[in-house]
C-alpha angles and dihedrals in degrees: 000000000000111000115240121234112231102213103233121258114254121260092258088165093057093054089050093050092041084051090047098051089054092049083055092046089044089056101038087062097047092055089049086052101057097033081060084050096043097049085046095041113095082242085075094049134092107264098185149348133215132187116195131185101024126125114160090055140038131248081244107063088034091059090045085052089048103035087229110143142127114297098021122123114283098202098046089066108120112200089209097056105040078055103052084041087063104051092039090063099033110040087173082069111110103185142342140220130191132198133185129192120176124261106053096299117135124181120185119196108213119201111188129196114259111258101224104180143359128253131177118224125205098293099045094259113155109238124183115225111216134207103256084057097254115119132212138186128256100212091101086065124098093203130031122196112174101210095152136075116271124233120227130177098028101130111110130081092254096045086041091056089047091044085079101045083049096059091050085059098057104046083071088055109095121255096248088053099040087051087052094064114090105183142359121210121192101230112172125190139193083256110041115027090188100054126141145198122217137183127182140197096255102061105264128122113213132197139202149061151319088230097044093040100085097049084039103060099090091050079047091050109045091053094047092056090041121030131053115263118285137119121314113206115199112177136103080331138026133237162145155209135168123234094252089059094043094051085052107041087050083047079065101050093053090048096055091049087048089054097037088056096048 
């Protein structure tokens, strides 16, 4: 009895995973598809940009330092590096903030260092000195109210390091009496390398030193609100005399050296 042949089966599984592996292709290239139209779509840019909390510079020149600007794109924004971008450019930047919101909206939050006093440079260009020692100039501002003291005679290596110490003590100073000094003029002596003149608005010439300001400000303090104005010694020891005292007192001294020389 001849054997019968029995004709193989066809390979049903093959033909799924052949169709499988085109619906994944398929799939795979429309995603690409619409990942290349969404990232060139306006959805993906940057719509606007807003600085917030800066004074000594403008959203513009921010924005230049940061790249961020309408029609870039909006998911390429670092926050680190807008951040470091920032510092780099603006040392008189304390501290950033960014914020996203999609779509295409950037916020960035700007902290600024506290200007505690005033100083000219060569060209007679107002700069405001800050309170981490670093300067920066006032031209970007559209108003310029100078509510703090001035500095004067801070030009050499040595003025120019306690510059910085100097502006460390008055930020501790309170804003009534800050606002008070007028001026603030480096004076060393043989004696006190770190002594200062100041003046302030309400008549009165004070002396003494970086180091001495800050545990001298309630002696300061309590003979500016009480007495008329004079000069206000604050060294080793502390003390005071009004102008009227002082002019005499002077009148006296020329009396004696008249009389000394006749």
């Amino acid at each position: 009895m001849q054997a019968r042949t029995i004709p193989a089966l066809p390979n049903k599984p093959e033909r799924k995973r052949k169709s499988k592996r085109i619906l994944w292709l398929v799939i795979l290239l429309c995603i690409v598809l619409l990942a290349v139209l969404f990232f060139r779509s306006p959805i993906s840019k940057i719509d606007k940009v807003t600085f917030i909390g800066q004074s000594f510079v403008t959203s513009e020149r921010l924005g230049e330092a940061t790249g961020l600007v309408a029609g870039a794109p909006f998911f390429m924004v670092s926050e680190n590096e807008v951040i470091a971008n920032i510092k780099s450019a603006f040392p008189f930047v304390k501290s950033v903030k960014v914020n996203k919101h999609f779509p295409g909206k950037i916020e960035v939050f700007v902290e600024e260092y506290e200007s505690v006093a005033y100083e000219l440079d060569a060209e007679g260009e107002v700069l405001a000195s800050l309170v981490n020692g670093s300067s920066v100039s006032l031209s970007e501002m559209k108003a310029v109210v100078l509510e703090k003291p001035l500095l004067t005679g801070w030009k050499d290596k040595q003025a120019l390091e306690l510059k910085a110490k100097l502006t460390k003590q008055l930020i501790q100073i309170p804003d009534s009496l800050l606002a008070d000094i007028s001026e603030i003029v480096y004076d060393p002596s043989a004696s006190f390398s770190d002594r200062i003149r100041m003046y302030t608005r309400s008549g009165f010439e004070v002396i003494t030193t970086v180091d001495l300001l800050p545990t001298k400000l309630a002696y300061l303090s309590g003979v500016v609100e009480t007495q008329e104005p004079g000069r206000i010694t604050m060294l080793k020891a502390d003390s005071y005399i009004s102008y009227t005292n002082l002019a005499k007192n002077d009148h006296d001294v020329l009396d004696e050296q008249k009389n000394s020389t006749q």
